[in-house]
C-alpha positions in Angstrom: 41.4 56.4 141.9 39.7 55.1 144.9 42.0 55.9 146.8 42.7 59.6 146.2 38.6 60.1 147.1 39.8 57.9 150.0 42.0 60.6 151.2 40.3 63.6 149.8 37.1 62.4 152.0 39.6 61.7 154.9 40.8 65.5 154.5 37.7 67.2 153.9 36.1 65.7 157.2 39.6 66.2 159.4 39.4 70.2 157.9 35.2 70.1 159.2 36.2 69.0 161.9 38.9 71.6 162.8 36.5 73.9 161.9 34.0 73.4 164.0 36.2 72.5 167.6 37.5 76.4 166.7 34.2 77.7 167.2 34.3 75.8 170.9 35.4 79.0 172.9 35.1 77.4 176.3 38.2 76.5 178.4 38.4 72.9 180.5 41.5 71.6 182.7 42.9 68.8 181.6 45.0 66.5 184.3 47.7 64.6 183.6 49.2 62.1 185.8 51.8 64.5 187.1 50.2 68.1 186.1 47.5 70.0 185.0 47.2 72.4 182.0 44.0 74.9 181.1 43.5 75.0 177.3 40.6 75.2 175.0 38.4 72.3 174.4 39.2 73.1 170.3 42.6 72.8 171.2 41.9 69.3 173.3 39.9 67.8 170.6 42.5 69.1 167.6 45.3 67.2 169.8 43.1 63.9 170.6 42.4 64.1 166.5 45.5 64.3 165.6 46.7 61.6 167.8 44.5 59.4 166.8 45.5 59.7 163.2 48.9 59.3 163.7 48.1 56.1 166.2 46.0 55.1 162.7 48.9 56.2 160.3 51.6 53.9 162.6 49.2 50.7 163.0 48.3 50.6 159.6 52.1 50.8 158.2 52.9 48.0 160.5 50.8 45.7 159.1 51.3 47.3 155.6 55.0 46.2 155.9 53.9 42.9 157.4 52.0 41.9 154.3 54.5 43.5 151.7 57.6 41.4 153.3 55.4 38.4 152.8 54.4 39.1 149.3 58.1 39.7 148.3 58.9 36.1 149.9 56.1 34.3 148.4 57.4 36.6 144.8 61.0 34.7 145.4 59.3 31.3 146.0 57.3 31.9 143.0 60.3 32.8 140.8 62.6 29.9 142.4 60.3 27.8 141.2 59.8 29.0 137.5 63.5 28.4 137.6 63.5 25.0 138.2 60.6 24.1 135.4 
């Protein structure tokens, strides 16, 4: 349950702030190392935001899969050794 209000918070402030970077009419220029683009600075954010999630989303399963390989070893080692008592 806690977390499904996790991710229903998560959601409701990522829609807020969507919301309010499309009010943000202004243009900027953004430079890259090897060009430049114009684009609005809701767009901007809405990219950063998103990329930032996704950095999140990857980090987060990493060490998600980290810990669940080393439950399911200590699991075995736990059931080896019911075996031999």
């Amino acid at each position: 349950m806690k977390g499904i209000l996790t991710i229903l918070a998560i959601l409701i402030l990522l829609t807020f702030a969507f919301v309010i970077g499309t009010q943000n009419e202004a243009y900027i220029t953004v430079n890259y190392l090897i060009a430049q683009a114009n684009m609005r600075v809701s767009t901007l954010i809405a990219i950063a935001l998103s990329l930032g999630v996704l950095v999140g989303i990857l980090i987060m399963s990493a060490s998600w899969l980290r810990l669940r390989v080393q439950l399911l070893s200590a699991n075995s080692k736990i059931n080896s050794l019911k075996k031999e008592h």
